[in-house]
C-alpha positions as CSV (number, residue, x, y, z in Angstrom):
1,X,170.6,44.9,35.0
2,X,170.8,48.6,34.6
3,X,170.6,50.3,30.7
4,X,173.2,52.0,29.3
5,X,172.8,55.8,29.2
6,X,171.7,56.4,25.6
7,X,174.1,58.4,22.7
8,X,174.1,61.9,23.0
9,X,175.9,65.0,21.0
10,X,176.6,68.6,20.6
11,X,176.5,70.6,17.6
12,X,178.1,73.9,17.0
13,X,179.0,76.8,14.5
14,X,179.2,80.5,14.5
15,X,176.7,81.6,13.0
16,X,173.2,81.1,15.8
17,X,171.0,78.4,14.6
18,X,173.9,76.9,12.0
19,X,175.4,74.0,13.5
20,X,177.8,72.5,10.7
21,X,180.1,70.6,13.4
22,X,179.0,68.1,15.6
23,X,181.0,65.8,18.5
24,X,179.6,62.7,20.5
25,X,178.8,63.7,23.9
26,X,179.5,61.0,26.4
27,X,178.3,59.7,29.6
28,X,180.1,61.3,32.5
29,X,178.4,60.7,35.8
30,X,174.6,59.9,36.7
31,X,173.1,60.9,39.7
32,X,170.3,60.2,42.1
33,X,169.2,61.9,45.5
34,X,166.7,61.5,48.4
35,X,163.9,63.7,46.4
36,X,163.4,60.7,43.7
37,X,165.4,62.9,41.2
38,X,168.0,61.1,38.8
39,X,170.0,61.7,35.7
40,X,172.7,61.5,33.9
41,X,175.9,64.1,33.4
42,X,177.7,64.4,29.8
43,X,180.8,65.8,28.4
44,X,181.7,66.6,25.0
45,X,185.1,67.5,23.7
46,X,184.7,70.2,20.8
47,X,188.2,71.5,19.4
48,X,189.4,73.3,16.4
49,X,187.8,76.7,17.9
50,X,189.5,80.6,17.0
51,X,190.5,82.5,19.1
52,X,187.8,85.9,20.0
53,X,185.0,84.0,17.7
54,X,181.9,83.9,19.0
55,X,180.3,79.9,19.0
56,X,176.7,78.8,18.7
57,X,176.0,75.6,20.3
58,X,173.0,72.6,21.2
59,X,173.4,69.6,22.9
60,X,171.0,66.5,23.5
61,X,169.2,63.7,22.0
62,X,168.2,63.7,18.0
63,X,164.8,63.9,19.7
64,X,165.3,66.0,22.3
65,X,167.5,69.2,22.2
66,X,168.9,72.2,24.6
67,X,167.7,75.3,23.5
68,X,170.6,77.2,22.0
69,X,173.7,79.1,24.1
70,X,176.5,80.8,22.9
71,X,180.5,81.5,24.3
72,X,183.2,83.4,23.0
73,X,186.4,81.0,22.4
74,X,189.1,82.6,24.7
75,X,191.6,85.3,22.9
76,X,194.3,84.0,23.9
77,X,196.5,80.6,24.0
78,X,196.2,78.8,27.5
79,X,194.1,77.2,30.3
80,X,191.4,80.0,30.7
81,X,191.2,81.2,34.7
């Protein structure tokens, strides 16, 4: 029987080190090759974001987190290309 990947998130504000929203980050594909290497691939779905502002963001495990990386939220209205 295999285990369930377990509950993951990403958290996220605008200011670096504030993360005052947070979304459940869910299992999208796990993976395993030749060279005995395996994991698993999540997606998160953050929304509410301004245009031009600059975001903050972590994502992991309560014990176990990314460092932190940053994006600007696209200026204008639209897929992005």
């Amino acid at each position: 029987m295999s285990q369930s990947p377990p509950s993951a998130f990403c958290q996220w504000g605008t200011t670096s080190g504030s993360y005052p929203s947070q979304a459940r980050s869910d299992p999208a594909y796990t993976y395993s090759n030749d060279g005995g290497y395996s994991g698993t691939l999540y997606t998160a779905l953050i929304s509410g974001l301004r245009p031009g502002v600059r975001y903050y963001y972590q994502c992991g495990f309560p014990t176990m987190l990314t460092p932190e990386y940053n994006f600007a939220a696209p200026t204008a209205a639209g897929p992005v290309p």
